[in-house]
N, C-alpha and C positions, 0 to 999 in steps of 0.2 A: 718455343725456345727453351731449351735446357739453362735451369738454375744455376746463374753465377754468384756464388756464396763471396767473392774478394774481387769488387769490382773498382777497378782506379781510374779515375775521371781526370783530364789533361785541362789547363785552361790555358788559353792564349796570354798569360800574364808575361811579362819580362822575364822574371828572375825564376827558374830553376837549374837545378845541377845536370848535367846529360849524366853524372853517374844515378841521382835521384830516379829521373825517368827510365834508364834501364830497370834498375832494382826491384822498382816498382809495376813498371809494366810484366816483367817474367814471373813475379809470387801472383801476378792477378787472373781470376777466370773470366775476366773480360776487360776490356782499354777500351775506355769511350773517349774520345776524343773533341773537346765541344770548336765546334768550326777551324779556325786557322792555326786552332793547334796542332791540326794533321798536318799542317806544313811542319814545323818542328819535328812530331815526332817521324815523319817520312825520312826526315833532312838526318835522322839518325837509325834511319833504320829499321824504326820498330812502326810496324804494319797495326792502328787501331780496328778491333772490330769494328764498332760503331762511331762513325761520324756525323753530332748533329749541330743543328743551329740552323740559321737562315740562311750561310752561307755567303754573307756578306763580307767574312774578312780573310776566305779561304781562295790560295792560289788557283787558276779556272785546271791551272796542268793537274794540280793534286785533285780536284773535283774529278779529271777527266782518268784517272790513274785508279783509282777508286770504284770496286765492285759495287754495281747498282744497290744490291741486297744492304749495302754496309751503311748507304749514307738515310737518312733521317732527317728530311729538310721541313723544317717546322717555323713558320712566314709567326708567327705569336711573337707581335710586338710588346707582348706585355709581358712576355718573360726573358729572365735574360738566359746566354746561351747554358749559363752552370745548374740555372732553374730547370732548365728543359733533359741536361744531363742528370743532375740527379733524381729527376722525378721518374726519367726511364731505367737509372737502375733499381730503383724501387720497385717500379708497377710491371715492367718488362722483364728486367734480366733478375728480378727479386732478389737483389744482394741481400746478405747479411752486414756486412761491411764495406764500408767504401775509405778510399784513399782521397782527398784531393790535390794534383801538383801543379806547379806553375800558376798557383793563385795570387802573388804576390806582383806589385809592380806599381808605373805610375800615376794605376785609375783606380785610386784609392776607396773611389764611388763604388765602382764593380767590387772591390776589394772586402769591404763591409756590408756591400749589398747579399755577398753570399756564405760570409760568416753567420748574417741575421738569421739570412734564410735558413738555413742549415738547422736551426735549435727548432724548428715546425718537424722537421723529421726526425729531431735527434733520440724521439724514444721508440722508432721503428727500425733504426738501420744506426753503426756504430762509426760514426763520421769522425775522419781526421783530416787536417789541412796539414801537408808538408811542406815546409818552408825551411831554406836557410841557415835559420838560427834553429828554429824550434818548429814545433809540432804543436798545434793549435787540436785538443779535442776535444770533442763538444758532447759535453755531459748532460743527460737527461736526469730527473727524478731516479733513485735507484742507487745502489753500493756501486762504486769505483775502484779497482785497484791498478797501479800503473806501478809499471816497474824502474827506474831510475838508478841513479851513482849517487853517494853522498855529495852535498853541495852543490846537487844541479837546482838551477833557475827554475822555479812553478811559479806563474801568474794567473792568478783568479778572476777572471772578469767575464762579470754576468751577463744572458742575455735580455735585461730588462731586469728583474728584481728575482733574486735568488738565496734558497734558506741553505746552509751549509747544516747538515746532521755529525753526525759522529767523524775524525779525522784522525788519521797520525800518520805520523811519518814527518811531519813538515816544522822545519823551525820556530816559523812564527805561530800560535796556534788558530787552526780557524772554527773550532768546533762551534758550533752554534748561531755563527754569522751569519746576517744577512747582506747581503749585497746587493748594490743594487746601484745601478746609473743616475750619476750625480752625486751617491751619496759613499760607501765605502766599497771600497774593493780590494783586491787582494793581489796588486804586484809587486813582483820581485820580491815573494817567499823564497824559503830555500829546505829541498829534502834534508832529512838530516839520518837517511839510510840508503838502504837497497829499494825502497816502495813506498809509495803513499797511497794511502786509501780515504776513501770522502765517501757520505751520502748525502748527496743532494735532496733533501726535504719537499722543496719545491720550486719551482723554476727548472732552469737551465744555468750551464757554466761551459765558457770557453777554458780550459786549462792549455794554457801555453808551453810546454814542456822544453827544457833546452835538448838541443840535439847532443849526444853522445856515442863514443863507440860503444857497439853492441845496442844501443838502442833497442825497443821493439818496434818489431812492423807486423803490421795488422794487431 
């Protein structure tokens, strides 16, 4: 299989934008689409390479609409369908980046279930969750620069306990923080330019980014 370096992963969640999932799907070299989100993204038109999961929550027409070669039916009750998405764009379509949309919604289980998971591959592949409001990404060990508007919303929240290194850009200062679950974190900072830059020392960090025009993607 030919290297897809910007792969975007669909989740069967409630809430995303159909402008979202176009944008996202046409910058991507591969739509994976994890089970009954090919009903959505079909219902708009955009045809996923890869559809996997168990196939438990996917329409039998869309199943039956769907090239053999495309679907990836994986019965692994122990993963759930975003585990099984993002480990094939890793080890299969060897992203460099991945998008995730339509993760957001009222199973809030699923919701945090693949946030967590997310920070185990976050120093192989450059993961972001699109939502909504903001843009959730998931910072590994290592220098960070994200580009911003003055006065956009950044919330810092680790994935288990995390050392913040060198920072600026950000209102409140975080240089040298640790963070960590239960004890300090870091929302509702605010840029106070064009970018913010962080090195995360050790751990991992969700940065919640508010969405803005011009945004970046990927």
């Amino acid at each position: 299989m030919k290297k897809s370096e910007r792969v975007t992963i669909v989740l069967h969640g409630e809430f995303s934008k159909p402008d979202d999932l176009w944008a996202w799907s046409e910058e991507a070299d591969m739509v994976i689409a994890a089970d009954g989100a090919a009903d959505t993204l079909l219902s708009l038109g955009i045809k996923p390479d890869i559809v996997i999961g168990d196939m438990d929550g996917i329409l039998a027409e869309t199943l039956k609409s769907l090239p053999e070669d495309s679907v990836v039916r994986d019965e692994d009750q122990n993963s759930t369908d975003f585990q099984k998405a993002l480990r094939y764009a890793k080890d299969v379509a060897q992203a460099e980046s991945v998008a995730v949309l339509a993760y957001e919604g009222s199973r809030v289980d699923h919701m945090l279930s693949s946030l967590f998971f997310s920070a185990a591959l976050a120093s192989e592949l450059a993961i972001r969750f699109v939502g909504n409001e903001s843009q959730a990404l998931v910072l590994a060990e290592g220098r960070h620069t994200v580009s911003v508007t003055a006065g956009t919303r950044v919330s810092l929240l680790p994935l288990g306990t995390a050392t913040v290194g060198n920072a600026s850009g950000f209102e409140y200062d975080v240089e040298g923080v640790t963070l960590s679950v239960g004890g300090r974190d870091g929302v509702s900072n605010r840029a106070n330019g064009d970018e913010i830059t962080l090195t995360i020392s050790s751990g991992a960090v969700l940065a919640f980014v508010q969405r803005f025009n011009g945004e970046e993607q990927w």
